[in-house]
N, C-alpha and C positions, 0 to 999 in steps of 0.2 A: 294622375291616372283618370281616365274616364271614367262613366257610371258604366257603361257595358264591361270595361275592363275592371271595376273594381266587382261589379255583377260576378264574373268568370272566377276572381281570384275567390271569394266568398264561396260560391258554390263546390270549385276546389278543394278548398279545405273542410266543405263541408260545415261550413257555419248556418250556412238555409240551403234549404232542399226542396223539392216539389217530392211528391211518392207516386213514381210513376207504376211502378207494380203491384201496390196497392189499387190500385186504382187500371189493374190490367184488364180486369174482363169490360172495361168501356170503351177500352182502345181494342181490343177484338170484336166488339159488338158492331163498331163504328165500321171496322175494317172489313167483317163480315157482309154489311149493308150496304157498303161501296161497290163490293167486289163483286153480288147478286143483280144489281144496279148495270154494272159493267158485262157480264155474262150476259144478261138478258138483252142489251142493247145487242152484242155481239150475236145471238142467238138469232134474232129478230130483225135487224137489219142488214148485218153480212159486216164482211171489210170490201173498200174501194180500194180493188186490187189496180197496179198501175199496168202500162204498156208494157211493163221487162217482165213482169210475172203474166200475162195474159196472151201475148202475142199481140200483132196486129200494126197499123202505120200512126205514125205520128208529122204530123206537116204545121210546116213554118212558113206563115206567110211576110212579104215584104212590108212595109207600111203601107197600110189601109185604113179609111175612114169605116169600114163596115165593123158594124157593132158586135156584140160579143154573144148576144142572145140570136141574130140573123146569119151569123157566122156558123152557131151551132147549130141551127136549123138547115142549113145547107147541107151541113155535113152529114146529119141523119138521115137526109133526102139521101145524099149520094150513096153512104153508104147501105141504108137499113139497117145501122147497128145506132148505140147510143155514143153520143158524143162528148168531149169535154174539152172547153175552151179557154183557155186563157191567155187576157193581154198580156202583154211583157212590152217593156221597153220600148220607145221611138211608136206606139202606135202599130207593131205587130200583135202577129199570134198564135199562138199554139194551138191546132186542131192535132186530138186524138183520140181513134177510136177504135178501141179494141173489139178483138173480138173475129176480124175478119181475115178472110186467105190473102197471104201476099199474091197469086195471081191476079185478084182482082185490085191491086193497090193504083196500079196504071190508068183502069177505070176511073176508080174512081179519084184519084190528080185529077183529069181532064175534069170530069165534071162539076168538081169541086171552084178548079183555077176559073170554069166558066162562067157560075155565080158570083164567085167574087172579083168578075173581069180583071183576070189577071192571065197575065203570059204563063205558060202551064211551067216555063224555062224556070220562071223566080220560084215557082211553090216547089222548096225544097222541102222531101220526102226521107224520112226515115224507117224502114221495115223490121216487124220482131217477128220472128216467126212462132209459132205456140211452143212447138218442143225446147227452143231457145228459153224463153217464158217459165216453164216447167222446171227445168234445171237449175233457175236460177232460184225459184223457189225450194226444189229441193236442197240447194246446197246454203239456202238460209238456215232452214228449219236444223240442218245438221250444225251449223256452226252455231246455234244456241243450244242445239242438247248437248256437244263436246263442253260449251264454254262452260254449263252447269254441272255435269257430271266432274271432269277437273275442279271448279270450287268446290264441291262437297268433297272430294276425295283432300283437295290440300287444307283444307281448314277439319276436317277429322284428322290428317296429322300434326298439322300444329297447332291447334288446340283442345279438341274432343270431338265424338258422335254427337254430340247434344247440340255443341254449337253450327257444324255445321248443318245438321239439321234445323234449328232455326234460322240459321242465313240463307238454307236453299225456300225456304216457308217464304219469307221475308222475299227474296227474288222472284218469286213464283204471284206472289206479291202484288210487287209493281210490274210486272208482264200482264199481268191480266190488267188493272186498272186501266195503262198504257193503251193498251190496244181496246179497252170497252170505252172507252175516251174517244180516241180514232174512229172505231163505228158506230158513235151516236154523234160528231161532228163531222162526218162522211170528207175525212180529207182525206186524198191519193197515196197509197201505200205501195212505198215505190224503196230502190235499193237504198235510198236517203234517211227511210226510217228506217231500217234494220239498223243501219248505222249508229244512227241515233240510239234503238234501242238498244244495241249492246254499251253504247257511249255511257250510257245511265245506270246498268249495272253495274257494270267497273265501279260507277261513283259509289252507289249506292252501297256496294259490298266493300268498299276503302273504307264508308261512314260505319257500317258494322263492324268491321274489324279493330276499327280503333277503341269502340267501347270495347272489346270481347278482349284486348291486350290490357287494358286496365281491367277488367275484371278477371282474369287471368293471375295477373302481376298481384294483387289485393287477395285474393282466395289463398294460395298458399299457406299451407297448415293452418286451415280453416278451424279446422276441428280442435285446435289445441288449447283454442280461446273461449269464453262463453261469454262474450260480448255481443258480437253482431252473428244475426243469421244470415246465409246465404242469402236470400231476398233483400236484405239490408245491406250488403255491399254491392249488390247488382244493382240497387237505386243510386246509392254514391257514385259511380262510374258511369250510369247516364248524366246526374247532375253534374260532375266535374268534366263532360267533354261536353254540354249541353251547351254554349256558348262558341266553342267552337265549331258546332256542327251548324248552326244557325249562324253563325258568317261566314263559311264556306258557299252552305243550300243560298243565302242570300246575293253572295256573289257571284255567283254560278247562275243564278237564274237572273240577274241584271242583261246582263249583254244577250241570252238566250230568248227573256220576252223583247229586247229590242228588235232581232230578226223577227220574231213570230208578229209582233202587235203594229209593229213599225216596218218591218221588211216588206214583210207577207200581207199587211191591211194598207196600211195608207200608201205604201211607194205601188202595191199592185204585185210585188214579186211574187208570183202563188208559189216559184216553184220553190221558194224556202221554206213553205207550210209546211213541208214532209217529215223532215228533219228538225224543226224547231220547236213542232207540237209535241213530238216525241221527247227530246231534251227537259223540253218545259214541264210535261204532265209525270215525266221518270225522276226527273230529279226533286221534285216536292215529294213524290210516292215513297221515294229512297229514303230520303231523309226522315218522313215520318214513319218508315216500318223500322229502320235503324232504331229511335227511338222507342217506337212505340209496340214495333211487335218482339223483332229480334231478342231482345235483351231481357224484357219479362218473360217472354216465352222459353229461353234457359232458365230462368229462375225454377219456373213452374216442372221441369222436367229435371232437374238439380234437385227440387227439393222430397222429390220422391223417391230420393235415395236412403236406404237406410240407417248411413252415417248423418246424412243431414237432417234428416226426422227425428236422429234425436239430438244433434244439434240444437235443433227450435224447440225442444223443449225444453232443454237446460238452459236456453238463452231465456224462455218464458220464465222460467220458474225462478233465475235468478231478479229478476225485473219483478216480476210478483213477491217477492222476497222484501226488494227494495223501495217498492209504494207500500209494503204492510211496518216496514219500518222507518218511514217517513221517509224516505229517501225521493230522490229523483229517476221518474221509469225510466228516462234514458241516460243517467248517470253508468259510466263505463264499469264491467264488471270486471272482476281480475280473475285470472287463473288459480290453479287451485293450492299456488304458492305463494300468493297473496301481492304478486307483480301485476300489473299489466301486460299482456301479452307484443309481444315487437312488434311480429308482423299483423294485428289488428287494424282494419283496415279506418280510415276516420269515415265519420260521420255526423249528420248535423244532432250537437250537444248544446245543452246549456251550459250558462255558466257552472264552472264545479266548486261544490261549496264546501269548504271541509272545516269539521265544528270542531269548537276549541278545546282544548286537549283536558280534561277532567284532573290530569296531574301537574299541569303548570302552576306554582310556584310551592307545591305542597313539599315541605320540610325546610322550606328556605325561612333561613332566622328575621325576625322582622326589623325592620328598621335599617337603613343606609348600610351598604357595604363598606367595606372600609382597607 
């Protein structure tokens, strides 16, 4: 078995642990500072809304030696709108610029094909019209509030209000980070990133649900043990999927920075930008609110319940019990039958040491049996 594989099995059963919910208000602190970071970009420089949401032409020139910075100067001239240019392949180019009525798109071809002496026949023209534009935008914005209102409603019934409320917390999330990423690297937000952005929730709400069925599966007659508190099995069930969630996000974001770093930088492809920065920046965002926010943040809302409050304190008070009688604090407690509980969820233990029995060999005759 490999060291990551034996890594996985070990945290599985709960032989080492990290305490990630212990240690939750730093992964909020962290996630609050990111996300005020993101807002404020967002506040302050806009989104680069693309040609389908603004209206406006988009033109394809044939191969040309004209450069990309004299390209776009042309095209501001023609139009008096701002321009955005990019190479692609064979030494064309993409001019477009939003913003303007398609009656004047004729205009401005001619004058455009004329700067960059070309036959006005090759600069093929494509037209958005605004209202086109508008629609397309509206009918984004409603297919992320359907796709979020259905998660919270199917994850309140199959597993509680709590949890879905931190998985819609958690998506709300990495939307925002996603898109404060986007408007402080001013890349073109086009139907490409929608795409992308719904691509990443999906991931991102598979990666929380898979912890929340192991914690799920593990809480079951929680209360009938005084062993582990809620908070103590919600960190077991991070640490046992915690390997897997990190060769997933790893594999998943291999091939997605090869488009964005390798597509979109060195080959020149911009138009992969749209789509691959959104994949990239949603799927590390997922994977660490999965971990990092989702799953404490039930705990925290779990434990303010008041079967579970006093859970923690019969679980304390047995543990305080057993460091005043020299015991181990995390040596397992039994029910009040003097078993182990079944469904007790595991968790990282020390070895268990059980001291020699005060009645062994008392009454037995001495000397060789016979």
């Amino acid at each position: 078995m490999s060291k990551l594989g034996d890594l996985g099995a070990r945290l599985h059963r709960g032989e080492i642990g990290y305490d990630f919910v212990k240690n939750r208000k730093i992964w909020y602190g962290i996630s609050i500072l990111i996300t005020i970071v993101a807002i404020a970009g967002l506040a302050v420089r806009g989104l680069n809304m693309g040609i389908e949401f603004q209206g406006g032409a988009v033109f394809n020139t044939p191969k040309t030696s004209v450069s990309v910075s004299q390209a776009e100067e042309y095209a501001e001239d023609a139009s008096g709108h701002d321009a955005i240019v990019q190479k692609l392949g064979n030494d064309t180019l993409r001019i477009q610029v939003a913003g303007i009525d398609t009656d004047r798109a004729d205009q401005i071809k001619e004058e455009l094909a004329k700067d960059l002496r070309l036959d006005p026949e090759r600069l093929n023209a494509e037209l958005v019209g605004p209202s086109w534009g508008d629609q397309i935008a509206n009918k984004a914005w409603q297919g992320l509030g359907i796709f979020l209102v259905l998660v919270v409603i199917y994850l309140a019934i199959a597993f509680e209000w709590r949890m879905a409320v931190a998985a819609f917390v958690a998506l709300i999330h990495d939307i925002t980070i996603t898109v404060g990423i986007y408007s402080l690297v001013g890349f073109e937000v086009t139907p490409g990133t929608v795409i992308g952005l719904l691509t990443i929730l999906g991931y991102s709400l598979y990666d929380t649900v898979v912890v929340f069925d192991s914690l799920k599966e593990q809480t079951k007659d929680i209360t009938k043990q005084t062993r582990w508190t809620y908070s103590d099995i919600a960190n077991h069930s991070i640490n046992s999927t915690l390997v897997r969630s990190i060769n997933t996000t790893v594999v998943a974001l291999l091939p997605v920075a090869g488009l964005l770093f390798i597509g979109g930088g060195f080959l020149g492809a911009g138009m992969l930008n749209d789509i691959s920065l959104s994949l990239f920046v949603g799927l590390a965002a997922g994977a660490y609110s999965s971990i990092f926010i989702a799953t404490p943040l039930v705990a925290d809302l779990k434990e303010r319940e008041p079967q579970m409050k006093a859970l923690r304190k019969r679980v304390l008070a047995k543990r305080a019990q057993a460091a005043t009688q020299g015991g181990l604090p995390d040596t397992p407690v039994t029910d009040d039958e003097g078993d182990e509980p079944e469904d007790a969820a595991p968790a990282v233990v020390g070895p268990r040491h059980q001291p020699a029995s005060r009645n062994r060999g008392r009454g037995r005759p001495s000397g060789k049996r016979r």
